[in-house]
Each structure stands twice: as C-alpha cells, then as structure tokens.
C-alpha positions, 0 to 999 in steps of 0.5 A: 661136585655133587659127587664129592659131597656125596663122598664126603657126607659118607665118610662123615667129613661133611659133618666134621666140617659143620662142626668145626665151622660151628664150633669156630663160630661160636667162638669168634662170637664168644671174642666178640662178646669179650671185646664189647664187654670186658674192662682193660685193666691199665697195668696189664701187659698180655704177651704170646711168642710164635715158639710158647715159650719165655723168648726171643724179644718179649722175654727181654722186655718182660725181664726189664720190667721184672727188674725194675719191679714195675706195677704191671700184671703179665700174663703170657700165653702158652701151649702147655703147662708142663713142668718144663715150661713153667721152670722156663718163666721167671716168678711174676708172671701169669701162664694160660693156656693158648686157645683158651677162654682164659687166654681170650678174657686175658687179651681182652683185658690187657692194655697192652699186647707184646708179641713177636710175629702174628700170635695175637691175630691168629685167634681173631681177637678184636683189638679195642680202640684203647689197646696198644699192640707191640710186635717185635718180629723176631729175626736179625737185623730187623729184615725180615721178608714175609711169604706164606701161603693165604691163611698166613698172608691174610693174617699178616695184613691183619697183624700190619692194620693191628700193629701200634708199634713195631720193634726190630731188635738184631740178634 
C-alpha cells in the first residue's frame, strides 16, 4: 500500500487526485449554498437530456408549451454552444453550459426539473422541498431495465428518492 502511494505521489497522481477531490468539494458546497439561498421562480422550467440536445421526450413537451405560448421561462442545459446546437432549439429557450455555475443557479431557481434519464443527479444538486422533479426516461414502451456499474446505480437510487413524477412515452 505504501508502495502505491509512493508511486503515485511520484507521478504526481496523488496531488491530481487532492485537487480534483477539492475542487469537487467546493463545488458541492458552492450547490449547497444555491440551494439554501436562492428563490424559485414559479414560471421556470429547467431541463437536461442524457444526449444535450433539443430531444427525445422533453423536446416534445418544451415544444407544446412553445405552441401554446405559456408564460413560463425555459432554460435547457447543454455540452456546447456551437452554432450547430443552438440552430437545434427553437426561439424561447434559454441555453447554459452543462456543469456551470449558471447551470446550478439555473437549477436552483427552477420550479420545475424535465429530464430524461439521471441528468439532474449527477452533478449533486439538491432538489428543494418545493421543487417538482419530472423524468421521462427515454426508451420504448416504458420498459426500461437499468444496470450500470456503482457510480451510475448510486445515481439511479438518487434519481428514484428525487423523481415526483415519472413519464413513459413509447416511441
């Protein structure tokens, strides 16, 4: 044991590790400090696909509410801001970057939470008492079997404490 962190502490692993353990701490902190502070906004809907982009079951939703012209703010998380992915979105909806800051204050303030797999788990925002989690589950027929390895099976228990409700939509 003492061997391997011998080696690691060599090849500069150790402190790469620290780091990113840090770094996600204060992250998880900076969530939590969103979550006890910030104000939800009644007429925000916040939504994240598993592929970042305008898909799948939330795009649906997101569209019928688009047509009937809703008083309702919507901000969708994705990976990027090419050209490419914005064209992809109809008007009226807001864009931020997965993982940022802006993504997290976004969360914090939403009502609402649309989402298609474990998207708004994974980055260990804390859902408020008053928030309304809406998961999809992309798939067909509304059977799904769900495996992974233990990150994503923590992950899925997280999501099932989470979920409010929980839509399945054939393709």
């Amino acid at each position: 044991m003492e061997r391997a962190i011998k080696k690691a502490f060599a090849e500069g692993k150790f402190v790469e590790r620290a780091l990113k353990k840090i770094d996600m701490g204060l992250g998880v902190l900076a969530r939590n400090i969103l979550y006890k502070f910030g104000k939800i906004k009644q007429n925000k809907l916040f939504v994240m696909t598993y592929d970042n982009s305008f898909t799948c079951n939330p795009s649906y939703i997101v569209e019928e509410l688009l047509q009937r012209n809703e008083d309702i703010e919507i901000v969708w998380a994705v990976s990027s801001y090419s050209t490419t992915v914005k064209e992809s979105f109809p008007e009226g909806i807001k864009l931020v970057k997965r993982g940022s800051f802006e993504m997290f204050e976004e969360m914090a303030s939403s009502k609402i939470w649309l989402d298609n797999a474990l998207n708004c788990v994974w980055y260990y925002m804390p859902k408020k008492r008053k928030q309304v989690y809406i998961n999809t589950w992309h798939g067909s027929m509304g059977i799904k079997r769900l495996k992974g390895n233990k990150q994503w099976m923590f992950r899925a228990r997280q999501c099932k404490r989470k979920t409010d409700y929980c839509l399945f939509a054939g393709v």
